[in-house]
C-alpha atoms as a printed R data frame, in Angstrom:
    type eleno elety resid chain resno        x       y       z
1   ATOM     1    CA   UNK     A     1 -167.886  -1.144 -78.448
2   ATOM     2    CA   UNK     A     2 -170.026  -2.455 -81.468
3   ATOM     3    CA   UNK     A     3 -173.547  -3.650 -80.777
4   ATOM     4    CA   UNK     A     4 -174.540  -6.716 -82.909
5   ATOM     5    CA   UNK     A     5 -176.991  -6.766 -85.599
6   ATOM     6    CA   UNK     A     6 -179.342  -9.451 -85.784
7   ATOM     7    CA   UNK     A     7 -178.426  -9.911 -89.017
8   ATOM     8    CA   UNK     A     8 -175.233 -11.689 -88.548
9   ATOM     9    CA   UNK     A     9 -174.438 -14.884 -88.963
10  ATOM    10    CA   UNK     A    10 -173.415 -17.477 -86.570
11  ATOM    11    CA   UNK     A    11 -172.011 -20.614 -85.799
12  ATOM    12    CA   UNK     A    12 -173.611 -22.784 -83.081
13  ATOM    13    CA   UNK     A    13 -170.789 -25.131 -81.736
14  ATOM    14    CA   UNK     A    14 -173.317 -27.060 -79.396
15  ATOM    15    CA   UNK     A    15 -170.451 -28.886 -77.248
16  ATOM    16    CA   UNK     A    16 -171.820 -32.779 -76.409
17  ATOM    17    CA   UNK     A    17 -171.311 -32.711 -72.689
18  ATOM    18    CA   UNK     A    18 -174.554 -29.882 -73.115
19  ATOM    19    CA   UNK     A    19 -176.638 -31.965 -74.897
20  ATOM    20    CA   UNK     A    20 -176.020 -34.673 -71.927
21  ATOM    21    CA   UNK     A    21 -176.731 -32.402 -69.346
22  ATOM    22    CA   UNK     A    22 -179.602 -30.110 -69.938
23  ATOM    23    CA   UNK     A    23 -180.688 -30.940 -73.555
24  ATOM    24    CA   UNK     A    24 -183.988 -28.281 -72.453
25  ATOM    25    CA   UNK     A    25 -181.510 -25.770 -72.003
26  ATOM    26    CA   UNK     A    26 -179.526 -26.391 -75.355
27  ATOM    27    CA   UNK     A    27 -183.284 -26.348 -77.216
28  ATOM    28    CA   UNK     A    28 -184.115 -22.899 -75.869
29  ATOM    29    CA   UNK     A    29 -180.531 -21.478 -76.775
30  ATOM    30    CA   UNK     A    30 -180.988 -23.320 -80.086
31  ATOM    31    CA   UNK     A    31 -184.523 -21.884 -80.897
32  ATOM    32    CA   UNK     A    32 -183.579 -18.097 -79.330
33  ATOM    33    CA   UNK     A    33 -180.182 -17.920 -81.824
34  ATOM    34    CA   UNK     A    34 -182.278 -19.344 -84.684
35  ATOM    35    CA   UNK     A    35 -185.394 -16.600 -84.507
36  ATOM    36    CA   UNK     A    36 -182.678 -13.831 -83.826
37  ATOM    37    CA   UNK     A    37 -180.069 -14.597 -86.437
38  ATOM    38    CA   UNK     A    38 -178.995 -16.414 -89.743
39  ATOM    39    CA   UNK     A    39 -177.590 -19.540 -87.487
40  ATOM    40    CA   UNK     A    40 -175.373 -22.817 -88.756
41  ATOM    41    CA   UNK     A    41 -176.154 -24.850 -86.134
42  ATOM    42    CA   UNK     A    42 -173.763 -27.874 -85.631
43  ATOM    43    CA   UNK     A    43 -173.529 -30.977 -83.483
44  ATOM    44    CA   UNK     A    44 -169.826 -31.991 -82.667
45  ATOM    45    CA   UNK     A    45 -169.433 -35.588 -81.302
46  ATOM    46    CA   UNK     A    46 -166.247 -35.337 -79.906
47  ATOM    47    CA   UNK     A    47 -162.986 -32.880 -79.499
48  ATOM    48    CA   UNK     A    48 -162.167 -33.668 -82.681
49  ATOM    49    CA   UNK     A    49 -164.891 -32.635 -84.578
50  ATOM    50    CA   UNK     A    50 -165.223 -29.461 -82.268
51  ATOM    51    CA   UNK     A    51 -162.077 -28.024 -83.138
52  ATOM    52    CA   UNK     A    52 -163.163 -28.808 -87.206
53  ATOM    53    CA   UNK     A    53 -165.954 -27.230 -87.014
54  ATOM    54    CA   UNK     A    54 -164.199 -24.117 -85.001
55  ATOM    55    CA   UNK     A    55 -161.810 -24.268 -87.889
56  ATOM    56    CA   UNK     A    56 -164.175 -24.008 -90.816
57  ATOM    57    CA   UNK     A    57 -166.499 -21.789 -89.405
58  ATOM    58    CA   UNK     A    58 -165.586 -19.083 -92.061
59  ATOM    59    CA   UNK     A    59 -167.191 -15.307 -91.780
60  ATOM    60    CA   UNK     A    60 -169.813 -16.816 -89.055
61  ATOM    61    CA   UNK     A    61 -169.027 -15.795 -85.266
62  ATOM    62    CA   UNK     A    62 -168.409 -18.631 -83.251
63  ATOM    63    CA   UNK     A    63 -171.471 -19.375 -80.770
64  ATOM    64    CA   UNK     A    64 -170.371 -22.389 -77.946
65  ATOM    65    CA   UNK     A    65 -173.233 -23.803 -76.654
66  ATOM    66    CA   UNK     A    66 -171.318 -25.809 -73.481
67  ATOM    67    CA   UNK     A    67 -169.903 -25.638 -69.973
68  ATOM    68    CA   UNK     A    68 -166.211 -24.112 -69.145
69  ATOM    69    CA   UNK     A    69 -164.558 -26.316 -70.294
70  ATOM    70    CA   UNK     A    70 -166.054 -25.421 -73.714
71  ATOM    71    CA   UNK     A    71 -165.085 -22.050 -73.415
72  ATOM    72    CA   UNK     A    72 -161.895 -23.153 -72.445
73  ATOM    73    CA   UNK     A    73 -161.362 -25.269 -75.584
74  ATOM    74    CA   UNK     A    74 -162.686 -23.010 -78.004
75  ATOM    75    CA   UNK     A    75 -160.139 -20.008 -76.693
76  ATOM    76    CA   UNK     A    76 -157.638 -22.384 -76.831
77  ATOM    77    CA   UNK     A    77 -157.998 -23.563 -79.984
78  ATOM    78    CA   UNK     A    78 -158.326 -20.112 -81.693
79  ATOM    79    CA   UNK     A    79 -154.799 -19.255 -79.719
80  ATOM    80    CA   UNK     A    80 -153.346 -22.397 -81.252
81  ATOM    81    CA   UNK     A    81 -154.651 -21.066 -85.113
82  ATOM    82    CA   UNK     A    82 -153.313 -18.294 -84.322
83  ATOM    83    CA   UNK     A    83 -156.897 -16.120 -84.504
84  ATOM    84    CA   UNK     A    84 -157.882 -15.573 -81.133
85  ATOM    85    CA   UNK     A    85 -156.949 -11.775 -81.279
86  ATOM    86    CA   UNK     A    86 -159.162 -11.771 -84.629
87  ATOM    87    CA   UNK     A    87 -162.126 -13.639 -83.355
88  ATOM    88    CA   UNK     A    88 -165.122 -12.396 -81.432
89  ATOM    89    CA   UNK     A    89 -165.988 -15.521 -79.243
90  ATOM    90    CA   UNK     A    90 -169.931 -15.937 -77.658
91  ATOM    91    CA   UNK     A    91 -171.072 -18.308 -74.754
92  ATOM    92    CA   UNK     A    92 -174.339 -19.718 -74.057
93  ATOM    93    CA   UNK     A    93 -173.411 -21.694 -70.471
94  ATOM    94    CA   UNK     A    94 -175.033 -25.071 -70.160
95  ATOM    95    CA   UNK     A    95 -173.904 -27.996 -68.290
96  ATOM    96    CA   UNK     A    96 -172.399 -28.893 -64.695
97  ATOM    97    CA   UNK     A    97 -169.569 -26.061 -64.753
98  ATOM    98    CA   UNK     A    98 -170.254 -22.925 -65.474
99  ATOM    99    CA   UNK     A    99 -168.329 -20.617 -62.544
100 ATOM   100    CA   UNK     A   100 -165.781 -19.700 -65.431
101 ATOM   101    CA   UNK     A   101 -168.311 -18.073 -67.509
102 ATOM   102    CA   UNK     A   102 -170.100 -15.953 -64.798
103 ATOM   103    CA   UNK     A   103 -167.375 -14.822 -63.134
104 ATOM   104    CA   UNK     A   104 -166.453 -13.358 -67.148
105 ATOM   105    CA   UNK     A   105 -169.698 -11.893 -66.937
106 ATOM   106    CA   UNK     A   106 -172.119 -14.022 -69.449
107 ATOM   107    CA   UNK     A   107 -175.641 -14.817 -68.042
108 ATOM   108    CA   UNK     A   108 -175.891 -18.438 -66.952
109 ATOM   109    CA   UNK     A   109 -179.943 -18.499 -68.077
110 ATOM   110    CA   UNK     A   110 -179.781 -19.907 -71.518
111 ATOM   111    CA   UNK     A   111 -182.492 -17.301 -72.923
112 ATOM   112    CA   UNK     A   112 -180.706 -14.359 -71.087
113 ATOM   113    CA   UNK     A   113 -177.241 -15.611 -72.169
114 ATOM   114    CA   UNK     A   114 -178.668 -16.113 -76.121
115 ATOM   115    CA   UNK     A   115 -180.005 -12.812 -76.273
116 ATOM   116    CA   UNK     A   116 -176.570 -11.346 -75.330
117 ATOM   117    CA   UNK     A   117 -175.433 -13.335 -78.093
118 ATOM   118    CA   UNK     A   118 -177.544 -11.676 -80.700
119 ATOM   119    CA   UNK     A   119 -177.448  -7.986 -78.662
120 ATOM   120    CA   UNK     A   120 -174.497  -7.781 -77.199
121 ATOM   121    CA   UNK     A   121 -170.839  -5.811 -76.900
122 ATOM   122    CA   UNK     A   122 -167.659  -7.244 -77.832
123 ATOM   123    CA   UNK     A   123 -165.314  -6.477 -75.135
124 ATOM   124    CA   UNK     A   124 -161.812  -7.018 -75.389
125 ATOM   125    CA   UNK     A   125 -159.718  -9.310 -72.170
126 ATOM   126    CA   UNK     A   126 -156.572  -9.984 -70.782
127 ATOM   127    CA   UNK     A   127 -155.451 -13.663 -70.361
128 ATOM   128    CA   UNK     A   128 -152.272 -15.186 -68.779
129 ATOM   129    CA   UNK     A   129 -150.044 -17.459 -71.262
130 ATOM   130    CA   UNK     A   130 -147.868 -20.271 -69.659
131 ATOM   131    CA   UNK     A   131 -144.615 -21.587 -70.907
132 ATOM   132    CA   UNK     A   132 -146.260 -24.604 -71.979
133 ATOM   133    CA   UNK     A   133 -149.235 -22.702 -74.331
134 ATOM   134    CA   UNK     A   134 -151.427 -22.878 -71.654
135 ATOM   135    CA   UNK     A   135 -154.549 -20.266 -71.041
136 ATOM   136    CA   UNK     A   136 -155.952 -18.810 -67.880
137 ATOM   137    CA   UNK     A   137 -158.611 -16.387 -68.878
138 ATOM   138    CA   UNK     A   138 -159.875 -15.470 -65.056
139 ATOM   139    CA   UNK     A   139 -157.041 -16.566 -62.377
140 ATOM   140    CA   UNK     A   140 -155.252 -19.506 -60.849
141 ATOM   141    CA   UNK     A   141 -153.709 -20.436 -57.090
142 ATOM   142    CA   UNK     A   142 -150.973 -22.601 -56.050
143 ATOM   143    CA   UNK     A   143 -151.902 -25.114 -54.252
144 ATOM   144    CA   UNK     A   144 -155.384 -25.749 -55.497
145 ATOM   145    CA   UNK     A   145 -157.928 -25.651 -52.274
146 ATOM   146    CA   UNK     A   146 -158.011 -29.588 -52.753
147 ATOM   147    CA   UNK     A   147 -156.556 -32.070 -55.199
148 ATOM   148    CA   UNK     A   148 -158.863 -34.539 -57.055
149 ATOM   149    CA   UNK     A   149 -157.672 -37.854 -58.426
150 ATOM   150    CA   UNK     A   150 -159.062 -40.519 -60.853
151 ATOM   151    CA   UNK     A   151 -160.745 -43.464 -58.639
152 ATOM   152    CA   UNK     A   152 -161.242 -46.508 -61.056
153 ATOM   153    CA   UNK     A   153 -165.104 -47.765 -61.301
154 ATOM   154    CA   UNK     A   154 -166.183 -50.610 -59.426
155 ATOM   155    CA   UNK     A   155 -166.427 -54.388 -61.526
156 ATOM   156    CA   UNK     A   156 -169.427 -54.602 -63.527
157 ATOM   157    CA   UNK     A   157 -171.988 -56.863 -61.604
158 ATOM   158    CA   UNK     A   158 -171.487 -60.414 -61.994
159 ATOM   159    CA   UNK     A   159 -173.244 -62.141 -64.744
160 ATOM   160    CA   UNK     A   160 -173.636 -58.659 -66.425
161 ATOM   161    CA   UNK     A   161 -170.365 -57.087 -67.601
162 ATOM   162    CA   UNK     A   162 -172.129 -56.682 -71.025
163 ATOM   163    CA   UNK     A   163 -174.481 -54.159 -69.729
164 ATOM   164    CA   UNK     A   164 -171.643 -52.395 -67.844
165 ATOM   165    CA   UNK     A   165 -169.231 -52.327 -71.282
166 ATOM   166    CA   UNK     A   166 -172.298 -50.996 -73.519
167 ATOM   167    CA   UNK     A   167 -173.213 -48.160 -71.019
168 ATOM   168    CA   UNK     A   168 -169.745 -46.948 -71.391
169 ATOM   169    CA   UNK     A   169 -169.178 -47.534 -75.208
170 ATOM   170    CA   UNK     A   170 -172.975 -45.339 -75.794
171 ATOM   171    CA   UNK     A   171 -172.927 -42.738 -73.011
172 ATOM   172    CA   UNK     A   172 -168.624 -42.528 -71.837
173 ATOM   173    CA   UNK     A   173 -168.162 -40.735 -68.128
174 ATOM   174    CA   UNK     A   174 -164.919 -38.829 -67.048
175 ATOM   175    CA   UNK     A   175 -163.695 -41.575 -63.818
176 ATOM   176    CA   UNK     A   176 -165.073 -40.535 -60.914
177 ATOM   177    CA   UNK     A   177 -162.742 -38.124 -58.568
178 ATOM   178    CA   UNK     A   178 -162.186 -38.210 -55.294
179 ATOM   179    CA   UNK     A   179 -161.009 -35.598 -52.837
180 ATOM   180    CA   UNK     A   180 -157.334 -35.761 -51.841
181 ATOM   181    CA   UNK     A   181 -156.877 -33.312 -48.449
182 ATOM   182    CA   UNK     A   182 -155.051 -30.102 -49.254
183 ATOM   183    CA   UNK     A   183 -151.461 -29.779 -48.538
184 ATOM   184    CA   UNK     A   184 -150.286 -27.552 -45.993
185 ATOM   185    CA   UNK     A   185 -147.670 -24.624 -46.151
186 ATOM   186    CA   UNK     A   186 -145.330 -25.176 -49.136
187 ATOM   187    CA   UNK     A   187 -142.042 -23.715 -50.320
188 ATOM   188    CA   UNK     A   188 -142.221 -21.916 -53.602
189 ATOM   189    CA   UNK     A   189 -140.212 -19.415 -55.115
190 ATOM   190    CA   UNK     A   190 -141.796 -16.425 -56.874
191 ATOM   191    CA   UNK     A   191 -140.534 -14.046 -58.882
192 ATOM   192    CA   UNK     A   192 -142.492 -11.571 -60.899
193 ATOM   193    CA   UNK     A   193 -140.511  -9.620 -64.296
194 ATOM   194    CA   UNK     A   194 -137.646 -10.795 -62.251
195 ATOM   195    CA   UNK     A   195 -137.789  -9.953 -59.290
196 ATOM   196    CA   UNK     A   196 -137.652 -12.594 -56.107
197 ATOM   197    CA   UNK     A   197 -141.124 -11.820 -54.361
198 ATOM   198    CA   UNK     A   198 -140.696 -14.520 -51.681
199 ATOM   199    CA   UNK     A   199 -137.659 -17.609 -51.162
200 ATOM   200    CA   UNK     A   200 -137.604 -21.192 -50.902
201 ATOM   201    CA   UNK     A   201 -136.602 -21.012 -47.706
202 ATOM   202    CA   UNK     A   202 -139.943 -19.185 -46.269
203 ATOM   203    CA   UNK     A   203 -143.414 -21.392 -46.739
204 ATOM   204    CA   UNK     A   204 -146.166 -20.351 -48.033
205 ATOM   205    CA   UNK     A   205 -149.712 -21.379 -47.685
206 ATOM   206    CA   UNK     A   206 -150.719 -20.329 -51.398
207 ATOM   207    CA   UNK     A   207 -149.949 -17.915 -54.301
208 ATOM   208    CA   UNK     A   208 -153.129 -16.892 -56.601
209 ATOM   209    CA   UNK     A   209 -152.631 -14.436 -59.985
210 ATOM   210    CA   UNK     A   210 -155.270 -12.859 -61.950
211 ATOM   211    CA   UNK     A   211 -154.958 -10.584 -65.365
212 ATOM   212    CA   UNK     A   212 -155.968  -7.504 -64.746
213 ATOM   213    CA   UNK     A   213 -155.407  -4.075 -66.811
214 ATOM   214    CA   UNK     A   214 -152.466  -5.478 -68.624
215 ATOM   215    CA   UNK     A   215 -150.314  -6.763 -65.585
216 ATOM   216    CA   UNK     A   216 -151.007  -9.792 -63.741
217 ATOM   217    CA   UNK     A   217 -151.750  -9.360 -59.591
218 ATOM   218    CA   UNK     A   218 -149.728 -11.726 -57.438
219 ATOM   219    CA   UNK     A   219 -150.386 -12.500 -54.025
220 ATOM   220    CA   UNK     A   220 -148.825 -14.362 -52.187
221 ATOM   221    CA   UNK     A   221 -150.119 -15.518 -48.127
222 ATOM   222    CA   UNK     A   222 -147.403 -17.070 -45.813
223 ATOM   223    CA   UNK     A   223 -147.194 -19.123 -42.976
224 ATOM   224    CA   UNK     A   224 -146.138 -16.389 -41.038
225 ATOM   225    CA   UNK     A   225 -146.176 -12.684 -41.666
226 ATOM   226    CA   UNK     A   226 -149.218 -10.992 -43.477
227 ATOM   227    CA   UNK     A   227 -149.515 -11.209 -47.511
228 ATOM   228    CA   UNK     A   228 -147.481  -9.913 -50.213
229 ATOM   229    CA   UNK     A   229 -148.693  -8.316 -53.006
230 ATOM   230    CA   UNK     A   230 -146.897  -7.114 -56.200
231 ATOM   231    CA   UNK     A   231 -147.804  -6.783 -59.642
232 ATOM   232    CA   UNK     A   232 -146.209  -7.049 -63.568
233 ATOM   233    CA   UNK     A   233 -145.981  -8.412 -66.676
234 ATOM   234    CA   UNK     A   234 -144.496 -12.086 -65.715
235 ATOM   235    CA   UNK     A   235 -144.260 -14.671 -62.829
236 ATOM   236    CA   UNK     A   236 -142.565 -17.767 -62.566
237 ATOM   237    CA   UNK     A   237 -143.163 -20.322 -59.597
238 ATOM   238    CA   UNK     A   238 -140.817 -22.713 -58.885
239 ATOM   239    CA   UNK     A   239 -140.329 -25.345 -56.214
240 ATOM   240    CA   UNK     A   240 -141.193 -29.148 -54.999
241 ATOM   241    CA   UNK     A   241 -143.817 -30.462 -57.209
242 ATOM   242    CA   UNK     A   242 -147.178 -28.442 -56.970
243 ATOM   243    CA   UNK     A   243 -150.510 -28.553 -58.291
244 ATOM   244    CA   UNK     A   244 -152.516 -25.783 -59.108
245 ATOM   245    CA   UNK     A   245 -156.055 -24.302 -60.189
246 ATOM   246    CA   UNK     A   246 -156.541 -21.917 -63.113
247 ATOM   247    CA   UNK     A   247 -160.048 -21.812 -64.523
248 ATOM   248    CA   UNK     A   248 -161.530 -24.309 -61.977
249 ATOM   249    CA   UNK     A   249 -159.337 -26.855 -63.492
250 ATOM   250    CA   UNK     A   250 -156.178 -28.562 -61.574
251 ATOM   251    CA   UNK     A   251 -153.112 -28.877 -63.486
252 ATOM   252    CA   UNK     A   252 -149.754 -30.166 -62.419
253 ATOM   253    CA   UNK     A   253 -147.729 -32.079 -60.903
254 ATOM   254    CA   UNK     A   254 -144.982 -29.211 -62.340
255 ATOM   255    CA   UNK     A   255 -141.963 -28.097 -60.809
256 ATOM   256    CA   UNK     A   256 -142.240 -24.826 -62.038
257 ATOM   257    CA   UNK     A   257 -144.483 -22.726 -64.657
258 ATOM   258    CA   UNK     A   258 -144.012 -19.281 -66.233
259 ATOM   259    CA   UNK     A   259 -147.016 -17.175 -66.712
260 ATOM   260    CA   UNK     A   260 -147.111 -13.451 -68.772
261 ATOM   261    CA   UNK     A   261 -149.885 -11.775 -69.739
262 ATOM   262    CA   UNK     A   262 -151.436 -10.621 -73.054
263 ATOM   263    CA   UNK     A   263 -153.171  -7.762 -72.908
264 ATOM   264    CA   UNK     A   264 -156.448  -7.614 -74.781
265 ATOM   265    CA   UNK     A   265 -155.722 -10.885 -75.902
266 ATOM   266    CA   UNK     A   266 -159.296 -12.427 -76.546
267 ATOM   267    CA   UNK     A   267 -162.816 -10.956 -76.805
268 ATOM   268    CA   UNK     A   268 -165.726 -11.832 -75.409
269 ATOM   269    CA   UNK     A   269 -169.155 -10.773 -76.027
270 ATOM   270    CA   UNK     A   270 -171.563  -9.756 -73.026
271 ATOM   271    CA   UNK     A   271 -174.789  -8.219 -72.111
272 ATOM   272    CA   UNK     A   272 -174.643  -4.354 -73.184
273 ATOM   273    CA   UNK     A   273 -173.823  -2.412 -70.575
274 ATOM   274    CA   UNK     A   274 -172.346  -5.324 -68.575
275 ATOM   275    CA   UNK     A   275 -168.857  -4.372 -66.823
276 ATOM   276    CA   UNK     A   276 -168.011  -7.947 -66.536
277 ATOM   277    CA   UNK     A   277 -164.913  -8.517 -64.383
């Protein structure tokens, strides 16, 4: 595993949604990279710009400065250019969600988490591709534990719907969510390289996969009768229309998703000596 010099070059990609939410955070990343290493720092207002500056970042390793759903972006881009297997990716966690990350290993401090930056190992991880190039870097479950869904915003109060329109135009939100209860048992089909694991015709509370040493673990928990477990290279679930959560995020409504998994598909760097998961 190679160790970093601080000598390198690198990329900040400070993600905007950061900067919102703990701009102290983002200065002490900022001013840790900056003393340790020869660092581009840039300031991306929007996906857009993101995945330019991502794109054009040259011989400097990429540095995200942002929540999961950074991380998430920045693999997925590099899969979509085709140089995620070439790329060694770094993390400095800041903002609301950051589960993803620390589950993967990387120090949610942002002055522990920027010195693993500059000292750290690269370390090479399996991820599960869907049929519609989608990632999962850690795991997903169908059902998700609870469905969220968009709840428009009140009316601006009256005699002020200026005040309401600016807010949004300088400073714009993701709509508020609000918790839909989970469903009960569902009937899914799941197969893995092939092989019928469990029938429509026998309900399941949930199924949940994970990469894991080049094979992806299924199990699957039903509404009677204990779990069942199996393991290999693909799964498909198929059935009514299901949600489900990979990465913290819920996707769907889909009647049916194939996952496979790439082995040492992405790499990471963490904290020497750090197992990670």
């Amino acid at each position: 595993m190679a160790t970093f010099a601080t000598s390198e070059q690198l990329l900040v990609i400070i993600d905007p949604a950061a900067r919102q939410a703990d701009g102290e955070s983002v200065r002490i990343a900022k001013d840790v990279l900056s003393a340790g290493a020869a660092a581009k720092v840039c300031l991306p207002e929007g996906p857009a710009e993101f995945a330019r500056a991502l794109g054009r970042r040259g011989a400097r390793r990429p540095v995200v400065v942002g929540d999961d759903r950074a991380l998430v972006r920045a693999v997925t881009l590099l899969h979509r250019q085709r140089e995620l297997a070439g790329c060694a990716l770094s993390v400095v966690p800041v903002g609301e969600r950051l589960a993803l990350a620390e589950s993967l290993g990387v120090p949610t401090g942002a002055v522990a988490a920027a010195r693993a930056v500059l000292d750290g190992e690269e370390r090479r991880l399996d991820l599960l591709a869907d049929d519609a190039d989608g990632l999962v870097l850690t795991g997903l479950t169908v059902p998700p534990a609870s469905v969220r869904a968009p709840v428009p915003e009140p009316v601006a109060a009256a005699g002020r719907p200026w005040y309401r329109s600016l807010v949004r135009t300088l400073s714009p939100r993701p709509p508020r969510l609000a918790a839909i209860p989970a469903p009960g048992p569902t009937r899914l089909r799941v197969e893995v390289d092939g092989e019928t694991v469990v029938e429509l015709d026998q309900p399941v509370e949930s199924v949940s996969l994970r990469p894991a040493g080049g094979l992806a673990e299924v199990e699957v928990r039903r509404a009677a009768g204990g779990p069942l477990r199996a393991s290999g290279r693909a799964v498909r679930v198929s059935g009514p229309d299901f949600h489900y959560r990979a990465d913290a995020v819920v996707r769907g409504p889909v009647r049916g998703r194939a996952w496979r998994v790439v082995e040492g598909a992405w790499t990471l760097v963490l904290p020497a000596g750090a197992r990670g998961r």
